[in-house]
C-alpha positions in Angstrom: 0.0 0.0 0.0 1.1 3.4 -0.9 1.8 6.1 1.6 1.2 9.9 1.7 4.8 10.4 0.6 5.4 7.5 -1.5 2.3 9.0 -3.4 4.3 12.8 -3.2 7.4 11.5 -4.3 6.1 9.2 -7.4 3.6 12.2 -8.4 6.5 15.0 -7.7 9.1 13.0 -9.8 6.5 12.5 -12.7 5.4 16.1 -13.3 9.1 16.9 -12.7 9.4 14.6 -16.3 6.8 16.2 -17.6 8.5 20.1 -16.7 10.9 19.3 -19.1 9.3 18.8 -22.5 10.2 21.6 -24.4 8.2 23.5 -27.3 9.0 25.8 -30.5 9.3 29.4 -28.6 8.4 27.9 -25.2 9.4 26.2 -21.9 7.8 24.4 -19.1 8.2 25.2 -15.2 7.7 23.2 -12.3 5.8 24.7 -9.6 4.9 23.3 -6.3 3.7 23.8 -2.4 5.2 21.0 -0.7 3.6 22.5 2.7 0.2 21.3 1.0 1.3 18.8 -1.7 0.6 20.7 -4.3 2.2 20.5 -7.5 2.0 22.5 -11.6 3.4 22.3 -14.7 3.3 25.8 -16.7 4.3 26.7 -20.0 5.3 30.4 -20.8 5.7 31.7 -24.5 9.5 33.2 -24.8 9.7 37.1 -25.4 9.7 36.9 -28.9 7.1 34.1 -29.6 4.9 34.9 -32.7 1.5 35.7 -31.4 1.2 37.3 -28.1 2.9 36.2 -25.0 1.6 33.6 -22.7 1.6 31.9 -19.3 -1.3 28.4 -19.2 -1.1 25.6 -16.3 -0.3 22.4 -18.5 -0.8 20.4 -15.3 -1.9 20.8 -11.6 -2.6 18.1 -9.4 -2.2 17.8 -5.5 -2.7 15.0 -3.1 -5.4 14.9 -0.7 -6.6 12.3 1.6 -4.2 9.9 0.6 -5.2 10.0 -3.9 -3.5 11.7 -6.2 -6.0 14.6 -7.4 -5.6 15.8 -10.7 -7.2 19.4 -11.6 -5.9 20.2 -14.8 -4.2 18.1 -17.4 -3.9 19.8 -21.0 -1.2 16.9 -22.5 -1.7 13.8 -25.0 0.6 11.9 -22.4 -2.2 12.3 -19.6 -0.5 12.0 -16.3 -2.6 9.1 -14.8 -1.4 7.1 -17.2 2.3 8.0 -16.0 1.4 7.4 -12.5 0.2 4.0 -13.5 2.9 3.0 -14.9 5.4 4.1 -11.8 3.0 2.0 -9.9 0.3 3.9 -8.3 -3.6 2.1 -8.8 -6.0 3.4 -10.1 -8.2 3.7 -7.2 -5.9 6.1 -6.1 -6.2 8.8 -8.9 -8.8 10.9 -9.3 -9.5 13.1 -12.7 -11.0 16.5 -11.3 -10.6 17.6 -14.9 -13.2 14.9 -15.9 -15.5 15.2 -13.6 -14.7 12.3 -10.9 -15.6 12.7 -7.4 -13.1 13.9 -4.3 -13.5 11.7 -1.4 -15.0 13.6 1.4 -11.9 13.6 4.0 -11.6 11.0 6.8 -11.5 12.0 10.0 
């Protein structure tokens, strides 16, 4: 069984992968609140990009409650898929962008 900071690491290391695709007159950044697990992928246009200048979150997820919660995912490599492959179930994921539930907390 996963813990809380297997589930940060694996998440943090795989959005850190992600951070470093590079695009044609852009870059990606890695943001993250460790205090409240929270982690985001940008991508900002560079100065002289063609059409006007830009800053969109690629990716944004944060754990909660022991499950990876993904809010945002803007990639044809969707990161669920990632973390299923470094080993985290699927039970364990939930797509915010799609609509799936957050577990009320435990207490």
């Amino acid at each position: 069984m996963e813990t809380q900071s297997d589930l940060n690491q694996i998440l943090r290391q795989e959005m850190m992968w992600y951070a470093q695709i590079q695009g044609y007159k852009v870059s990606s950044h890695f943001l993250f609140n460790e205090a409240q697990s929270e982690y985001t992928v940008i991508v900002l246009s560079d100065a002289d990009y063609p059409l006007e200048r830009f800053a969109r979150v690629m990716m944004m997820a944060r754990l909660e409650d022991n499950h990876i919660i993904i809010e945002v995912d803007t990639t044809d490599k969707p990161l669920y898929e990632a973390l299923m492959h470094a080993g985290i179930p699927r039970e364990k994921i939930i797509l915010a962008y799609a609509g799936e539930q957050v577990p009320t907390p435990t207490s």
